[in-house]
C-alpha positions in Angstrom: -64.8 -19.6 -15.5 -64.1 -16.1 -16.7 -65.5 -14.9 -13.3 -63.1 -16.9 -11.2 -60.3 -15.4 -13.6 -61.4 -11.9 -13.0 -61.6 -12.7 -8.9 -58.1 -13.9 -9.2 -57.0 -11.1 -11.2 -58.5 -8.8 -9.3 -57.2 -9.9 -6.1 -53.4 -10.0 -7.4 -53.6 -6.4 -9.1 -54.6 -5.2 -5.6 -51.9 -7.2 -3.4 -49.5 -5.6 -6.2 -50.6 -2.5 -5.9 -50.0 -2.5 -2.3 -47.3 -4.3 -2.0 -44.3 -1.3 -0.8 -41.7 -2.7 -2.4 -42.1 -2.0 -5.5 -39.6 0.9 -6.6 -42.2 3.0 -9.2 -45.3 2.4 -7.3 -43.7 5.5 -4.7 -42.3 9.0 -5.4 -39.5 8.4 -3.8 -39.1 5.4 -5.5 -39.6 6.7 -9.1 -37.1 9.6 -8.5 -34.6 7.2 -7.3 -34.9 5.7 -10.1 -34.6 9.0 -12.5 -31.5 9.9 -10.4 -30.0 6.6 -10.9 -30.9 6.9 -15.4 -29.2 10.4 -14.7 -26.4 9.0 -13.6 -25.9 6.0 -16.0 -26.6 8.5 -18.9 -23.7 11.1 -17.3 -20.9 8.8 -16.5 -21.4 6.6 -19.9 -21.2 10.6 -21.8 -18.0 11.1 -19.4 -16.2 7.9 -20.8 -17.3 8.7 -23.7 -15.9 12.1 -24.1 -12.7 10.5 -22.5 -12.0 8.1 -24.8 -12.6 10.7 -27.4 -9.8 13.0 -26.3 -7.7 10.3 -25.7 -7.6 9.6 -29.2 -7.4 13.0 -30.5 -4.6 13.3 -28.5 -3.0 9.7 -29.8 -3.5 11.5 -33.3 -2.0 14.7 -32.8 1.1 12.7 -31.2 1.8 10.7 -34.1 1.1 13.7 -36.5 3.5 15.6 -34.7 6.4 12.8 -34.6 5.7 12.5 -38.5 6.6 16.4 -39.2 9.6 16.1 -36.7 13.2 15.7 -38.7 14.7 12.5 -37.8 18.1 12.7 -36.5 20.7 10.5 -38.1 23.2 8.9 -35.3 26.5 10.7 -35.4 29.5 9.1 -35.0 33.1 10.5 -34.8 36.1 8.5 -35.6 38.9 10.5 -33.6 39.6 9.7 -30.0 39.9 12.7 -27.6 43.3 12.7 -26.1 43.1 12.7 -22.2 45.3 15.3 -19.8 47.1 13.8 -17.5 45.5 13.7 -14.5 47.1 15.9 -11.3 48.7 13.5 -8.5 46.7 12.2 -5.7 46.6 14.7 -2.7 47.6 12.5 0.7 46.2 13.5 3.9 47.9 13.0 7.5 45.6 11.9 10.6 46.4 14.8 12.6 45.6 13.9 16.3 42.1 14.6 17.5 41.1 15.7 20.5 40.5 12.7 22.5 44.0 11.6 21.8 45.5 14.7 23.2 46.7 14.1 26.6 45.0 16.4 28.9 47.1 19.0 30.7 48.4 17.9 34.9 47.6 21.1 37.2 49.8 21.0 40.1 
């Protein structure tokens, strides 16, 4: 029995070994695999340092409306008085070209 377990064994660790698809049985396949942790690691560290100075920002913003005065509404109680306002200037059609008859030669 444990000799039929070891010929099975055996027999499966070598089609596994051999089998190519297997991402970190290659070089290329276990420095795909590096590059692609690289780039998890880098992009999460990017959000990360995103959200960060988003919310610095969002701090300083409401720390700064905090130390700025707050202007009362004003409201004024007297009425401007309006000029009166210069008549409308009228404007005659003055005849254009095409309505200028065009001069006879004889």
């Amino acid at each position: 029995m444990p000799r039929q377990f070891l010929k099975i064994a055996a027999i499966l660790l070598l089609l596994g070994f051999g089998c190519p698809g297997c991402a970190y049985m290659s070089k290329s396949g276990r420095q795909q695999m590096a590059y692609q942790r690289y780039i998890r690691k880098h992009v999460r560290q990017r959000q990360h340092d995103l959200a960060r100075a988003q919310a610095k920002a969002k701090r300083q913003m409401k720390k700064d409306m905090k130390t700025l005065p707050a202007d009362d509404p004003q409201m004024t109680a007297t009425v401007d008085r309006m000029e009166p306002m210069a008549d409308p200037i009228t404007v005659s059609a003055a005849p254009g070209p095409e309505s200028v008859p065009a001069p006879t030669q004889p």
